[in-house]
PDB file as gemmi writes it, atoms N, CA and C in Angstrom:
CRYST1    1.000    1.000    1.000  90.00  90.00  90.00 P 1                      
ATOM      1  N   UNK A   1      16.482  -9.367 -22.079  1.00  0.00           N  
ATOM      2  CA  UNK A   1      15.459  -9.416 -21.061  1.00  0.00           C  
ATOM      3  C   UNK A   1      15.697  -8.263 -20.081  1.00  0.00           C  
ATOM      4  N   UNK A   2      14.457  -7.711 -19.937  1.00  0.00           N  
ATOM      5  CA  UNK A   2      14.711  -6.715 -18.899  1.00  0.00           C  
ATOM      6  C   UNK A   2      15.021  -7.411 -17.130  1.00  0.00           C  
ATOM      7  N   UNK A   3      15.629  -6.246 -16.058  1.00  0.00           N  
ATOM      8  CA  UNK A   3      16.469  -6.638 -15.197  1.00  0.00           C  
ATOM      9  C   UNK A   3      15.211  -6.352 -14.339  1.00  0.00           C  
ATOM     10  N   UNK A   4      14.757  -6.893 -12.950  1.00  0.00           N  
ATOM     11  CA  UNK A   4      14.242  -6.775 -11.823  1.00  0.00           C  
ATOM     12  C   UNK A   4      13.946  -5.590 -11.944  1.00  0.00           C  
ATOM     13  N   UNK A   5      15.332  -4.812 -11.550  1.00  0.00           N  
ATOM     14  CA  UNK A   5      15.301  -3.251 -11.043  1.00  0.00           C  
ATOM     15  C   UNK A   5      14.448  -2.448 -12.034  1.00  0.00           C  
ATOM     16  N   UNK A   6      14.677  -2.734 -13.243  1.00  0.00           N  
ATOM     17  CA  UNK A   6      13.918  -2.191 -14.218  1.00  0.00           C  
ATOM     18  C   UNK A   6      12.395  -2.284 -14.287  1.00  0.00           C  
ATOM     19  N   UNK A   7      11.831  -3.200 -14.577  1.00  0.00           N  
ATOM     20  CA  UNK A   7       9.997  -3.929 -14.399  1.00  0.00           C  
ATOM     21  C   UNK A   7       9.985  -3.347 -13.199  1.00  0.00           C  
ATOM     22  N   UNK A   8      10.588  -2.953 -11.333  1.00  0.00           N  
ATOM     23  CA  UNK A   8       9.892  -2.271 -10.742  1.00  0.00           C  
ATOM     24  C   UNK A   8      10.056  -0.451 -10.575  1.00  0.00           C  
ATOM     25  N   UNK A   9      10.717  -0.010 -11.314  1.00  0.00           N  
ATOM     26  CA  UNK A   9      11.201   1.281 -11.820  1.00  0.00           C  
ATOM     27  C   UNK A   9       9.712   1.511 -13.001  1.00  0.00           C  
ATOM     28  N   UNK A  10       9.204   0.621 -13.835  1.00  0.00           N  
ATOM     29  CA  UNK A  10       8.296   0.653 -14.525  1.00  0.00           C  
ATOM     30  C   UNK A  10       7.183   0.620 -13.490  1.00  0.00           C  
ATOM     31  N   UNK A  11       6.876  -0.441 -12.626  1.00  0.00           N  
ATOM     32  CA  UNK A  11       6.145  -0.296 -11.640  1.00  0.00           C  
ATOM     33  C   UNK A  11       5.799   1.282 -10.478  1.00  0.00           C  
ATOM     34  N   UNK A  12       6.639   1.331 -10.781  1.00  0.00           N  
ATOM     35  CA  UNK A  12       6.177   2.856  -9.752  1.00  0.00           C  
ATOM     36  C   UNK A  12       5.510   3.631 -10.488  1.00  0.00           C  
ATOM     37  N   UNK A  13       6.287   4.140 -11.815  1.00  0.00           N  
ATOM     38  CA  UNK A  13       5.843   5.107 -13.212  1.00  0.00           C  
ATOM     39  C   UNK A  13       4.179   4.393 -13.034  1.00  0.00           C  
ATOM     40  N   UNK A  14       4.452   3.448 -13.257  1.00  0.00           N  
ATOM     41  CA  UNK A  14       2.831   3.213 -13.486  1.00  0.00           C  
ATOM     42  C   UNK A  14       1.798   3.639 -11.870  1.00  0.00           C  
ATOM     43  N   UNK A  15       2.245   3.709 -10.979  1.00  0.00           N  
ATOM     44  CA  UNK A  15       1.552   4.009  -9.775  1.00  0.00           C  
ATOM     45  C   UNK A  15       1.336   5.429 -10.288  1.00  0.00           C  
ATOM     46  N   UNK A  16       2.167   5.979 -10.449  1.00  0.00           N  
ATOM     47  CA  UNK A  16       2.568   7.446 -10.218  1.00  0.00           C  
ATOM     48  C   UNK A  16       0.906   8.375 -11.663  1.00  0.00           C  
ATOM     49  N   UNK A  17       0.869   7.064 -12.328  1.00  0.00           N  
ATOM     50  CA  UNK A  17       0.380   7.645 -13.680  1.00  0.00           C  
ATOM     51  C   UNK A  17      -1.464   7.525 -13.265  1.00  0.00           C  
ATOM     52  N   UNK A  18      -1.569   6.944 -12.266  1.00  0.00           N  
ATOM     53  CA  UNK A  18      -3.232   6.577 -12.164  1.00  0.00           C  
ATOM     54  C   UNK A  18      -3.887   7.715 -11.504  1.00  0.00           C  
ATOM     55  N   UNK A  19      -4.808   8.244 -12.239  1.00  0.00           N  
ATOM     56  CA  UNK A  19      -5.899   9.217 -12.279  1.00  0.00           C  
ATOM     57  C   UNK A  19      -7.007   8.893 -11.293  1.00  0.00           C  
ATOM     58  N   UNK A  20      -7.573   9.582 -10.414  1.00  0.00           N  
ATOM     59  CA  UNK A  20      -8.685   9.554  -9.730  1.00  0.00           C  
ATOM     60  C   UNK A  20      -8.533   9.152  -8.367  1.00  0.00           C  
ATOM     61  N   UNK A  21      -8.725   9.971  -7.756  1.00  0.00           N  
ATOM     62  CA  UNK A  21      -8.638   9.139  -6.171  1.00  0.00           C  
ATOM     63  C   UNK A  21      -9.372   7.666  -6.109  1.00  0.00           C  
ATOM     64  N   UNK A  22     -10.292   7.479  -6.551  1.00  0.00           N  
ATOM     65  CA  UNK A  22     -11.169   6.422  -6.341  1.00  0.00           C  
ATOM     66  C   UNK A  22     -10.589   5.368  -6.852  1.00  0.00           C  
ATOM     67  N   UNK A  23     -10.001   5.626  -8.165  1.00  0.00           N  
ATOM     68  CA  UNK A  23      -8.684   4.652  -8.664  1.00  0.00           C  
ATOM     69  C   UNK A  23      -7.835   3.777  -7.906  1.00  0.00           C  
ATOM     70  N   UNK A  24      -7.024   5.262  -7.451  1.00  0.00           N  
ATOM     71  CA  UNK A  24      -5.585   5.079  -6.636  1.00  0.00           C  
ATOM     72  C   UNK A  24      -6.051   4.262  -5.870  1.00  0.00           C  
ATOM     73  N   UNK A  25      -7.443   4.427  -4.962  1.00  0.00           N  
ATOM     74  CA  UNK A  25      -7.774   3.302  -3.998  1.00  0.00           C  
ATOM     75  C   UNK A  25      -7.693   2.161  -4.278  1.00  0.00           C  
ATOM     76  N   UNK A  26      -9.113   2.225  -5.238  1.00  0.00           N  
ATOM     77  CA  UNK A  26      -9.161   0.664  -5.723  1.00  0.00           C  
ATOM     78  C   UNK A  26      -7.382  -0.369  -6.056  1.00  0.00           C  
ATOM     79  N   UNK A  27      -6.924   0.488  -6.772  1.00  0.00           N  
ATOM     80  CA  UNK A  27      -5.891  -0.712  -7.501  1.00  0.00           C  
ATOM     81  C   UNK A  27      -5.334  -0.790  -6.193  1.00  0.00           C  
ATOM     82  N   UNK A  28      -4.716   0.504  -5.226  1.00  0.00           N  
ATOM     83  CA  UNK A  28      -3.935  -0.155  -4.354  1.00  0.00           C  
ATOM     84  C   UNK A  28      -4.255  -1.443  -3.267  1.00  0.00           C  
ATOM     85  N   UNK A  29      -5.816  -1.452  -3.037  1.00  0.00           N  
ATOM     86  CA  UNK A  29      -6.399  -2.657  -2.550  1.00  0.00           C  
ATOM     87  C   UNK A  29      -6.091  -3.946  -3.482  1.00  0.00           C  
ATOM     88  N   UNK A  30      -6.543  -4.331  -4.732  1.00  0.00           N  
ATOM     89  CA  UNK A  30      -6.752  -4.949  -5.301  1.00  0.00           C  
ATOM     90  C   UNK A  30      -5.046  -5.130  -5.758  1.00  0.00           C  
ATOM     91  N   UNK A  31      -4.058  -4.860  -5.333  1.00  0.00           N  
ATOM     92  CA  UNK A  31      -2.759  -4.808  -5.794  1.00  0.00           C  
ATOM     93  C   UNK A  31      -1.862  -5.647  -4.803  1.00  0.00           C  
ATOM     94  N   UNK A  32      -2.571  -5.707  -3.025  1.00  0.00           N  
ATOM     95  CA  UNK A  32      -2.005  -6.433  -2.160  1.00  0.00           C  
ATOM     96  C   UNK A  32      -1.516  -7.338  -2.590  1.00  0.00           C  
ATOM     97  N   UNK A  33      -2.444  -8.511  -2.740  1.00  0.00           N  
ATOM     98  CA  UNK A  33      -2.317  -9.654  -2.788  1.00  0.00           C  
ATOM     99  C   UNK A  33      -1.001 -10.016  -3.822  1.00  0.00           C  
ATOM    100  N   UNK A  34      -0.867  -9.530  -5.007  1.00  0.00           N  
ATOM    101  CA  UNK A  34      -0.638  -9.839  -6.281  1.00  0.00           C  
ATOM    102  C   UNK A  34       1.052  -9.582  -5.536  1.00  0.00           C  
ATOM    103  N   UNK A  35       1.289  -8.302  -4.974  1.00  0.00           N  
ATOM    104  CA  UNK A  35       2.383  -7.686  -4.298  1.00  0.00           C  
ATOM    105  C   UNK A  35       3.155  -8.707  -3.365  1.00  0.00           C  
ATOM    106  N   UNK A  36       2.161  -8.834  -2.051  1.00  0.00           N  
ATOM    107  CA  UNK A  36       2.844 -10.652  -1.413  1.00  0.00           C  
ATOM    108  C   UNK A  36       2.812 -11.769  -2.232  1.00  0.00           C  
ATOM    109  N   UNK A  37       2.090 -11.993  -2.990  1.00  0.00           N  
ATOM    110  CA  UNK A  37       2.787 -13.091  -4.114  1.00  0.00           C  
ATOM    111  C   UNK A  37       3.986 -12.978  -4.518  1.00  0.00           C  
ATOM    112  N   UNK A  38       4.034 -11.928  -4.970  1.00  0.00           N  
ATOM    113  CA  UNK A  38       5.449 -11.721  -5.712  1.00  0.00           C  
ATOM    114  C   UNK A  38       6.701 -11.402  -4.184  1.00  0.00           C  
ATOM    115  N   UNK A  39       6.709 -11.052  -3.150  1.00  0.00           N  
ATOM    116  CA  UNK A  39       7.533 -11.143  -2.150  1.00  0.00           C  
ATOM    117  C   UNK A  39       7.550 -12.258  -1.524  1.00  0.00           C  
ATOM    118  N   UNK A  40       6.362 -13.206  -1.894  1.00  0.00           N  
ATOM    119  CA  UNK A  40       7.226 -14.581  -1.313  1.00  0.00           C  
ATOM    120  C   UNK A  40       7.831 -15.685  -2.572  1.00  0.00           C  
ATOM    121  N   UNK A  41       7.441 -15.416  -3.826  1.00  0.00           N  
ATOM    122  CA  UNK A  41       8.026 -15.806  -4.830  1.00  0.00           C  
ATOM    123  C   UNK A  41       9.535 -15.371  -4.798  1.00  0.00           C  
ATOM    124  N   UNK A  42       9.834 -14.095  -4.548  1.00  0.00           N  
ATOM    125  CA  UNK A  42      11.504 -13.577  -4.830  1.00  0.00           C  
ATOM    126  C   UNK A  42      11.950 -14.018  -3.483  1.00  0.00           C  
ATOM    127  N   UNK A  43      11.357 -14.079  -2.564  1.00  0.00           N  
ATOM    128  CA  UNK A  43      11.852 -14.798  -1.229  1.00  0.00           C  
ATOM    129  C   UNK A  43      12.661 -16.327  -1.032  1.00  0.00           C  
ATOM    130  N   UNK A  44      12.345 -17.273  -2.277  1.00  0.00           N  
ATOM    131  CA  UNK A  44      12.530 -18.280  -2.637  1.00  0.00           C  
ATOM    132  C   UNK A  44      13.595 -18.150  -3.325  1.00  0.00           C  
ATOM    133  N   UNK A  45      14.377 -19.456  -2.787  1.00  0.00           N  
ATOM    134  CA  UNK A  45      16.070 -19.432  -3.609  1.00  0.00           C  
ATOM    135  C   UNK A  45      16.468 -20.676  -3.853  1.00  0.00           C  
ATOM    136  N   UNK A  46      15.373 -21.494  -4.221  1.00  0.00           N  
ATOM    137  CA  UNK A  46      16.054 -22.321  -5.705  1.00  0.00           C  
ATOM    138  C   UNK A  46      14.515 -22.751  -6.175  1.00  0.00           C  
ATOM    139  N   UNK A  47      14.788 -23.524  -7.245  1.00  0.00           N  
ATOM    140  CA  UNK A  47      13.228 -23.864  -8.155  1.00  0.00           C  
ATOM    141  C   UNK A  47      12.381 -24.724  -7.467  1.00  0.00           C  
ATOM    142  N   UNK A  48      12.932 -25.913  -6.538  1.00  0.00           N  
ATOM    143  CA  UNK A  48      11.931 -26.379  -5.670  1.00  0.00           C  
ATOM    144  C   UNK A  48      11.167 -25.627  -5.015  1.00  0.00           C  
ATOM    145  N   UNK A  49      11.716 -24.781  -3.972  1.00  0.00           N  
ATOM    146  CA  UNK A  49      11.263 -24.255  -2.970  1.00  0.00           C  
ATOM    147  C   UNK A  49       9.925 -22.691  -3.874  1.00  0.00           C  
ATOM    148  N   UNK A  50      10.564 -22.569  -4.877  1.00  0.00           N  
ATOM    149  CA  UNK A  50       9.730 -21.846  -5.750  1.00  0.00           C  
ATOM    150  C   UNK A  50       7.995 -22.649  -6.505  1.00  0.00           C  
ATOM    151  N   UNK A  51       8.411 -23.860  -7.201  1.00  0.00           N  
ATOM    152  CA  UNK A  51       7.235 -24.356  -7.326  1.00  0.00           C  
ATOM    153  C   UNK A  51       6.232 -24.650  -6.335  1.00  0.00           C  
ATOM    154  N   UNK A  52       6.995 -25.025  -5.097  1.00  0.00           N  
ATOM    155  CA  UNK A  52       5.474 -25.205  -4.005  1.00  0.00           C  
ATOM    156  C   UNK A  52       4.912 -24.113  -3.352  1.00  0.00           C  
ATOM    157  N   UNK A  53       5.877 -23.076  -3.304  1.00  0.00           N  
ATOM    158  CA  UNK A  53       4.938 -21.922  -2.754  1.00  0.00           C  
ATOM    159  C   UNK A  53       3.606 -21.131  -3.940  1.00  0.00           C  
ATOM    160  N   UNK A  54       4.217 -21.928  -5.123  1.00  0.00           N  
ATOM    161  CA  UNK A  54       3.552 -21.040  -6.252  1.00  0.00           C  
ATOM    162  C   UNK A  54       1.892 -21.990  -6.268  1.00  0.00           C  
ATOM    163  N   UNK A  55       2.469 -23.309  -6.390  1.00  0.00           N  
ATOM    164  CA  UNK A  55       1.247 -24.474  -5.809  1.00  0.00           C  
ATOM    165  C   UNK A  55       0.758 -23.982  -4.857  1.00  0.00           C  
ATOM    166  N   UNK A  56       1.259 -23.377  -3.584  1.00  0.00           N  
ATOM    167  CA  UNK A  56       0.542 -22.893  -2.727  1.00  0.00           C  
ATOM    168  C   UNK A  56      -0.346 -21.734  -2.779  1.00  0.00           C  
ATOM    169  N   UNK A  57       0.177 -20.904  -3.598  1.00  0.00           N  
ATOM    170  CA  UNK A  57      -0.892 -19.798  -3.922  1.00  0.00           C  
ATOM    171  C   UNK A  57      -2.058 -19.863  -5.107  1.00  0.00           C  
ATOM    172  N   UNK A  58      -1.459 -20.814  -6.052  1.00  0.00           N  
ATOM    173  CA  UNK A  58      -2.591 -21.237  -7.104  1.00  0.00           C  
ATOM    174  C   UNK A  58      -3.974 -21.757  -6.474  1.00  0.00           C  
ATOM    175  N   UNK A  59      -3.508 -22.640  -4.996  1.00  0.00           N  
ATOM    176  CA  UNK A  59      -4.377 -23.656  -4.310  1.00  0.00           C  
ATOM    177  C   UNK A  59      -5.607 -22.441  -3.692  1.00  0.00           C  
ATOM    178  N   UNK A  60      -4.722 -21.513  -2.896  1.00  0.00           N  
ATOM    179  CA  UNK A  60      -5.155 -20.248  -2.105  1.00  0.00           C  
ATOM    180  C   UNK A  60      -5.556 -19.317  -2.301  1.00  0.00           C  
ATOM    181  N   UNK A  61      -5.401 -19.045  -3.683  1.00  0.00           N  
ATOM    182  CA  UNK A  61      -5.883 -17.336  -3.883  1.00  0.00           C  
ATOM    183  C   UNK A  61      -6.241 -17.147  -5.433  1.00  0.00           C  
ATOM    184  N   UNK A  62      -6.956 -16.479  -5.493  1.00  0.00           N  
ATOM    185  CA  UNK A  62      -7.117 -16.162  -7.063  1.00  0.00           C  
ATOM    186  C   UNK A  62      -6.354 -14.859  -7.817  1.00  0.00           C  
ATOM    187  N   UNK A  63      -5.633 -14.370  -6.783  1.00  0.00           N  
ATOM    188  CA  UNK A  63      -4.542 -13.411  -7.045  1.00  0.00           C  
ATOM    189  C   UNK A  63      -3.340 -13.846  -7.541  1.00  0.00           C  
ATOM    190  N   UNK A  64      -3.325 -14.894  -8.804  1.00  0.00           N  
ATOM    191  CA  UNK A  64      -2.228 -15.705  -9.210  1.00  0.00           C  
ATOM    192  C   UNK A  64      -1.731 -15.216 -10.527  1.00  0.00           C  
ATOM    193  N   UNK A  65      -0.436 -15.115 -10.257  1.00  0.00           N  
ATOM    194  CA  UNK A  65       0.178 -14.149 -11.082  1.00  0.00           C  
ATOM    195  C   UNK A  65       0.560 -16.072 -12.405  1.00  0.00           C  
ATOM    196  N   UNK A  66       0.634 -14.940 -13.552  1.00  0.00           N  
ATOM    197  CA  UNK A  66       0.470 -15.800 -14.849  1.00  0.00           C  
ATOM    198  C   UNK A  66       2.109 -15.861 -15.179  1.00  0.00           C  
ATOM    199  N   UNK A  67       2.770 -16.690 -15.413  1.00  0.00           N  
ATOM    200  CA  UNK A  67       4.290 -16.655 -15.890  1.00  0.00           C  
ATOM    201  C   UNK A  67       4.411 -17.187 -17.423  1.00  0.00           C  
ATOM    202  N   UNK A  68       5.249 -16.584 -18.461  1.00  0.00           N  
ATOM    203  CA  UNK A  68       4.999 -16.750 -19.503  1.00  0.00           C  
ATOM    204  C   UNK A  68       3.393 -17.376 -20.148  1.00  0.00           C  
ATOM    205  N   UNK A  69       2.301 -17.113 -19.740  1.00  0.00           N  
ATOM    206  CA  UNK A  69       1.204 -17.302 -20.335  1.00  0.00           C  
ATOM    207  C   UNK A  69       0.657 -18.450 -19.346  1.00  0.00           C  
ATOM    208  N   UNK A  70       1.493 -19.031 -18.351  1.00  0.00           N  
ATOM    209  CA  UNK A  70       0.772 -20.107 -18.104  1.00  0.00           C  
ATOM    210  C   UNK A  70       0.268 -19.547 -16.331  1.00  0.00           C  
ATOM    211  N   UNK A  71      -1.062 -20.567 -16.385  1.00  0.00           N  
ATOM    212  CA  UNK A  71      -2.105 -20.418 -15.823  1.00  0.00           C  
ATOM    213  C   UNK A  71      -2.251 -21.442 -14.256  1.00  0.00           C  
ATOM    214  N   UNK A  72      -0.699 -22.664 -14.630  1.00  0.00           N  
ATOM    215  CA  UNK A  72      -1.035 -23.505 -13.787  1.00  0.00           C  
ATOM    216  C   UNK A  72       0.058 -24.188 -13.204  1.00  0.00           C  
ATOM    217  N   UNK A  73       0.301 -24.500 -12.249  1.00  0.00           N  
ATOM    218  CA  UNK A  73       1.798 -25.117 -11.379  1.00  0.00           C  
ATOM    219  C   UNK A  73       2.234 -25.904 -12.122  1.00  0.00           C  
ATOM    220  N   UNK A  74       1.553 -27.102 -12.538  1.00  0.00           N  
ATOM    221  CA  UNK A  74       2.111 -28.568 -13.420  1.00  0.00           C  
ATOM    222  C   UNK A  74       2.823 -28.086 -15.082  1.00  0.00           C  
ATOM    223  N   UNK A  75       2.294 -27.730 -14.988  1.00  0.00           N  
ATOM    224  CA  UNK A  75       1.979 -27.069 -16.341  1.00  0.00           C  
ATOM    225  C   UNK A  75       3.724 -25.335 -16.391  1.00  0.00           C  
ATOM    226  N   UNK A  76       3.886 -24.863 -15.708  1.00  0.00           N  
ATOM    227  CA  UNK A  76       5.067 -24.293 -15.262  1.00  0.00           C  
ATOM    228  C   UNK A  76       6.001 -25.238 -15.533  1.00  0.00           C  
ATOM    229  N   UNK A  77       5.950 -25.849 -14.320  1.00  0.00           N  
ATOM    230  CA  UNK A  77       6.991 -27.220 -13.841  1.00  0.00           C  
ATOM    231  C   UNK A  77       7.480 -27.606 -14.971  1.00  0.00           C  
ATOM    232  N   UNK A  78       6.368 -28.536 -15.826  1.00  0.00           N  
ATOM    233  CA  UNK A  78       7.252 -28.865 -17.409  1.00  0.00           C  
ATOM    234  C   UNK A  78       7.986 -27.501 -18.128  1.00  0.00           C  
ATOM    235  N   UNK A  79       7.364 -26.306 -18.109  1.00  0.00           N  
ATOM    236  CA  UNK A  79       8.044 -25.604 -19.436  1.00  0.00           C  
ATOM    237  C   UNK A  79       9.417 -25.004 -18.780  1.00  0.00           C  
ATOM    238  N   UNK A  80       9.268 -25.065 -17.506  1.00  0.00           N  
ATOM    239  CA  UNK A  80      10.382 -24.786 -16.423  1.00  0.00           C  
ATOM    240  C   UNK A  80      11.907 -25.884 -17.115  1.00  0.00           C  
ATOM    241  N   UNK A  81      11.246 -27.059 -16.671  1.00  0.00           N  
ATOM    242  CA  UNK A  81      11.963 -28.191 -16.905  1.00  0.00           C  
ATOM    243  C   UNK A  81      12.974 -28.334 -18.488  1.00  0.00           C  
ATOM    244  N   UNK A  82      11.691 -28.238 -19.442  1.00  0.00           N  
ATOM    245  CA  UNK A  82      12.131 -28.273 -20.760  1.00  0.00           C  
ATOM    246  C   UNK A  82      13.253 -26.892 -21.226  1.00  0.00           C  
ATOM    247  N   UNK A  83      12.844 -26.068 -20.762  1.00  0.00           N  
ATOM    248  CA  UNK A  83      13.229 -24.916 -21.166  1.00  0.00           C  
ATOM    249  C   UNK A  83      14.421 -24.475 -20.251  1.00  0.00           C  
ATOM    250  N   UNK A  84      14.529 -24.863 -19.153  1.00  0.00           N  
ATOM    251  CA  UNK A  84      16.001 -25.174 -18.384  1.00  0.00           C  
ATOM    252  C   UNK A  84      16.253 -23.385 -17.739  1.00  0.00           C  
ATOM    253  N   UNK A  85      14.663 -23.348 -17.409  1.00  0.00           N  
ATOM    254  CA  UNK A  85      14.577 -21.861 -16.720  1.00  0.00           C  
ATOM    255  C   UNK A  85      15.850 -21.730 -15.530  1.00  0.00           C  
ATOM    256  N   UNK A  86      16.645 -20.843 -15.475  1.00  0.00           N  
ATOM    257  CA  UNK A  86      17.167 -20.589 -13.610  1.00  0.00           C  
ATOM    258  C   UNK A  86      16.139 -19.816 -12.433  1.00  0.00           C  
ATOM    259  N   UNK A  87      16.335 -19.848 -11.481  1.00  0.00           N  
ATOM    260  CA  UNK A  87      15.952 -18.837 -10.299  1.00  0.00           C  
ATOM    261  C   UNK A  87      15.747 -17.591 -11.360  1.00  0.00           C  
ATOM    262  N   UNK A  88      17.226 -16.795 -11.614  1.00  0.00           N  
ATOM    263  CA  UNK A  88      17.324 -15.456 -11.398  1.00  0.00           C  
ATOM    264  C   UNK A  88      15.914 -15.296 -12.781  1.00  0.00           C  
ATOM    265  N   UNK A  89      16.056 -16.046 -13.704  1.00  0.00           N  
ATOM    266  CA  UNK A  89      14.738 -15.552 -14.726  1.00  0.00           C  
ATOM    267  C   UNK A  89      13.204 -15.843 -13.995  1.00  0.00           C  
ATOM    268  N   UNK A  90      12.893 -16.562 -13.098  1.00  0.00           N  
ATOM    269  CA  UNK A  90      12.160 -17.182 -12.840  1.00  0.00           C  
ATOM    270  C   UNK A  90      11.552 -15.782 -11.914  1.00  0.00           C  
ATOM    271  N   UNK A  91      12.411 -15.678 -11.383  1.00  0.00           N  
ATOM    272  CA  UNK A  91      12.157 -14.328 -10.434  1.00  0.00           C  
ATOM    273  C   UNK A  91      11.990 -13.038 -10.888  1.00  0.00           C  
ATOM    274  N   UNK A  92      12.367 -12.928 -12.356  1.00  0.00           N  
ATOM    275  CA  UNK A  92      12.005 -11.924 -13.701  1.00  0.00           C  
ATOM    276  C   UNK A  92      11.015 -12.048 -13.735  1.00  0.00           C  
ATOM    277  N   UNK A  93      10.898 -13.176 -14.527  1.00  0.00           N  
ATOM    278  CA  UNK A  93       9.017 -13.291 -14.612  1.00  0.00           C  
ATOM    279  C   UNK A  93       7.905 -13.405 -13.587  1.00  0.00           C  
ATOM    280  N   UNK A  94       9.007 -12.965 -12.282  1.00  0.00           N  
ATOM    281  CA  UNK A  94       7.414 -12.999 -11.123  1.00  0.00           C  
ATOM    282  C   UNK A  94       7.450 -11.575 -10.634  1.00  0.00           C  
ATOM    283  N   UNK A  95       7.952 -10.831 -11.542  1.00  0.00           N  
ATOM    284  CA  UNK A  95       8.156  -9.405 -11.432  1.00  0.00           C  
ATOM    285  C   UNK A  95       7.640  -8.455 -12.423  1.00  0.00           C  
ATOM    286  N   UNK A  96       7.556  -9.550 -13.674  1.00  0.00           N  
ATOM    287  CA  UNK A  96       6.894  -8.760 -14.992  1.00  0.00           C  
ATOM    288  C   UNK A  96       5.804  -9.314 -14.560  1.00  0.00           C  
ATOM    289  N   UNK A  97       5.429 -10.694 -14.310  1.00  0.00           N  
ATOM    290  CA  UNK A  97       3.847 -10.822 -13.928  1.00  0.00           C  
ATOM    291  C   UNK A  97       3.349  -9.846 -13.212  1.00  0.00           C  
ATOM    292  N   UNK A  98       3.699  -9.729 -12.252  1.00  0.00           N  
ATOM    293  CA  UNK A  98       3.350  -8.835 -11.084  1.00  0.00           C  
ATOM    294  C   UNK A  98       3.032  -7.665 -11.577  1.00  0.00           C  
ATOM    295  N   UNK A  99       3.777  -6.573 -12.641  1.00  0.00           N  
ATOM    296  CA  UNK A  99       3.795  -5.865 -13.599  1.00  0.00           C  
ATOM    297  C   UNK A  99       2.558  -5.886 -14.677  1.00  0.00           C  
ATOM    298  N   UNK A 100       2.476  -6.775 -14.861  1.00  0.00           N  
ATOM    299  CA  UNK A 100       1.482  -7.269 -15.979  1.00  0.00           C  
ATOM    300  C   UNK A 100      -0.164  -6.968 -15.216  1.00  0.00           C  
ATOM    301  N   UNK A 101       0.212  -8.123 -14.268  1.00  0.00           N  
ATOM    302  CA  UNK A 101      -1.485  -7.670 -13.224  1.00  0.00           C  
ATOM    303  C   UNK A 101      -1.610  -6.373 -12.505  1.00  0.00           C  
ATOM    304  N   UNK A 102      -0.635  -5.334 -12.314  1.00  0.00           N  
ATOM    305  CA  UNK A 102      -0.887  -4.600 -12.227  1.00  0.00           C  
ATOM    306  C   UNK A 102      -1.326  -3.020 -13.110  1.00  0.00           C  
ATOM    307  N   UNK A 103      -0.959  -3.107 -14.787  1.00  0.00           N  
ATOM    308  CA  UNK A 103      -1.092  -2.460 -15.383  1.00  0.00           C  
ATOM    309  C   UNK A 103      -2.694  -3.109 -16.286  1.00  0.00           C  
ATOM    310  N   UNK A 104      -3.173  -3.945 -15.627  1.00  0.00           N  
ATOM    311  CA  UNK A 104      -4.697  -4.312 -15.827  1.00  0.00           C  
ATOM    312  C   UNK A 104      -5.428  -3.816 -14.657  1.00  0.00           C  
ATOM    313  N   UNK A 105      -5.024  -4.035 -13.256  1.00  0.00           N  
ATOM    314  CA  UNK A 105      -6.029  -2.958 -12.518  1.00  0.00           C  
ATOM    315  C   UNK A 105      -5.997  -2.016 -12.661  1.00  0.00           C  
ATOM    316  N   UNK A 106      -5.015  -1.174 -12.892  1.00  0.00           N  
ATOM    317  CA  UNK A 106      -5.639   0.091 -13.164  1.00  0.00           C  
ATOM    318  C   UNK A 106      -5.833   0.572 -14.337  1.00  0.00           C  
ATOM    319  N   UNK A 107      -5.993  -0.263 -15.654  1.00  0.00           N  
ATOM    320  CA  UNK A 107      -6.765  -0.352 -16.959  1.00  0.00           C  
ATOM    321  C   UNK A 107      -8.261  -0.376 -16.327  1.00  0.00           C  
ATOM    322  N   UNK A 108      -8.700  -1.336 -15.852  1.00  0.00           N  
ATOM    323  CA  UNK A 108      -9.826  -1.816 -15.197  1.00  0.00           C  
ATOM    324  C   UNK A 108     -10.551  -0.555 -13.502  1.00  0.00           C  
ATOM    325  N   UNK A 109      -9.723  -0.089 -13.200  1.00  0.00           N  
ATOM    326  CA  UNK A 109      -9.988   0.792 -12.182  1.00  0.00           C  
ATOM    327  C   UNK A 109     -10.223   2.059 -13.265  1.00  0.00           C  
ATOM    328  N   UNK A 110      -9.652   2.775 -13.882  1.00  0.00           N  
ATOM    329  CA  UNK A 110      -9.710   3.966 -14.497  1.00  0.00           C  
ATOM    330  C   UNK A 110     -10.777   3.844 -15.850  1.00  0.00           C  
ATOM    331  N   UNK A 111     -11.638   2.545 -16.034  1.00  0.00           N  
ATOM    332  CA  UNK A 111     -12.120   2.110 -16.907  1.00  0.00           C  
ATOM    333  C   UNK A 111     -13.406   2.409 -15.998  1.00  0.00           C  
ATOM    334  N   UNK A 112     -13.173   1.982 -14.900  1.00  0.00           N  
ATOM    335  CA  UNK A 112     -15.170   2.515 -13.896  1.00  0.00           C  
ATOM    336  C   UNK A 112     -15.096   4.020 -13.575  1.00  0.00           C  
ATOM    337  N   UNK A 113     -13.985   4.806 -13.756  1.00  0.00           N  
ATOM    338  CA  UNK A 113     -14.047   6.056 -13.145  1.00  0.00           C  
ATOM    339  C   UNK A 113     -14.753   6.670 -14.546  1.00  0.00           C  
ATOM    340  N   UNK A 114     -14.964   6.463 -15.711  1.00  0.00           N  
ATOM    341  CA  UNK A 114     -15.550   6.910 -16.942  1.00  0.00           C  
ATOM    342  C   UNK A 114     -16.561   6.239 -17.281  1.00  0.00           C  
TER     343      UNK A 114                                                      
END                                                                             
C-alpha cells in the first residue's frame, strides 16, 4: 500500500499537470471542499471519532469522498469492522480518496476546456 506522503507527492504532480487557466480555476474551487474533508478526516485519532465526522459530512455536503468503493457511513462501519481496518489505513484511504476526486476534476475541468 502506498504511504500518505506518497498519494500527496502524486497530488501535487497532478496540480502541477492541469492545462488552461480556466481549468486551474475551476478544479481549485471545486477541490476545497474535498481538501477540508480530508483535513478533518486525518485530524481524527481513533475510528470512533473518525466515523462521526465522516457521518457528519455524508449528512452535509456532497463533497464526500468514497473509501474503498463505498458510498455510505453504515455501510464503511461494517467493512471497517469486518475487515479490522486501523486509523493509520483508514487515513490512507482518505488520502487516495481525496486523490481519486481530485484526478476526476480535472478529467472533468480539462474535458470543458475542449
Amino acid at each position: 500500500m502506498r504511504t500518505i506522503p506518497e498519494i500527496q507527492t502524486d497530488m501535487k504532480v497532478l496540480f502541477e499537470q492541469i492545462e488552461g487557466e480556466d481549468a486551474i480555476e475551476e478544479v481549485n474551487a471545486e477541490y476545497v471542499p474535498y481538501e477540508a474533508h480530508m483535513k478533518s478526516l486525518l485530524a481524527t485519532e481513533n475510528i470512533e471519532d473518525y466515523l462521526l465526522k465522516y457521518e457528519e459530512i455524508c449528512q452535509e455536503d456532497n463533497a464526500i469522498l468514497e473509501h474503498y468503493d463505498i458510498k455510505d457511513m453504515d455501510t464503511l462501519k461494517t467493512y471497517i469492522e469486518e475487515n479490522e481496518v486501523d486509523i493509520l489505513a483508514l487515513h490512507t484511504q482518505t488520502v487516495k480518496a481525496t486523490w481519486e476526486a481530485l484526478k476526476f476534476l480535472i478529467y472533468e475541468a480539462e474535458d470543458e476546456e475542449y
